[in-house]
Structures are given as C-alpha cells and as structure tokens.
N, C-alpha and C positions, 0 to 999 in steps of 0.2 A: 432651083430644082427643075428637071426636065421630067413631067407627066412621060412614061411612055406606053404604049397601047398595048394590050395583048388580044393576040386572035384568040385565044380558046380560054375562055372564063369557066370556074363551075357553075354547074346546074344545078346545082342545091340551093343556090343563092339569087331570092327573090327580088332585086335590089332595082329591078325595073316592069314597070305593066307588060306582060306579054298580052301579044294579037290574042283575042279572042277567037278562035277557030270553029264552034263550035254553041249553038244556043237552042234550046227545046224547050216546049213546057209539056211536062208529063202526071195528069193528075192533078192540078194545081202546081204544081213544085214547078219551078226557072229553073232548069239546069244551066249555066255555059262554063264555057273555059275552053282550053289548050292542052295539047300534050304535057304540060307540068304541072297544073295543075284546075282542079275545078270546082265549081260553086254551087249549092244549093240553097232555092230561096221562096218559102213557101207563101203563096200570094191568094188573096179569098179573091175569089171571083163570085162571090154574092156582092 
C-alpha cells in the first residue's frame, strides 16, 4: 500500500499540536492557544 498525502485535511480534526500563537495571563487565569482552539488554566499566585 502507497500512503499518499493530501494538501487540505479537515479542521475539525485535532490529530496534531498546533503552534501556539497566542499566551496571556489575565486575573490569574493562563490563557494560550491558536486560531482552532484554546486553553484555560487557572494558576494561584499566592
């Protein structure tokens, strides 16, 4: 069997890390992530 590649995969399908584009903290709370999706992560800073 020949794997063969395709250029345009869906975007629904999380099946690799995307770049993170994007990281804040606001309030406590870690925001980051990417145009597909993103993370919230609340951290004490006491």
């Amino acid at each position: 069997m020949k794997a063969e590649g395709r250029s345009k995969k869906p975007e629904g399908r999380m099946n690799k890390v995307e770049k993170i584009s994007f990281l804040y903290i606001l309030n406590g709370w870690l925001i980051y992530g990417n145009r597909y999706q993103f993370q919230f992560i609340y951290i004490e800073l006491n």
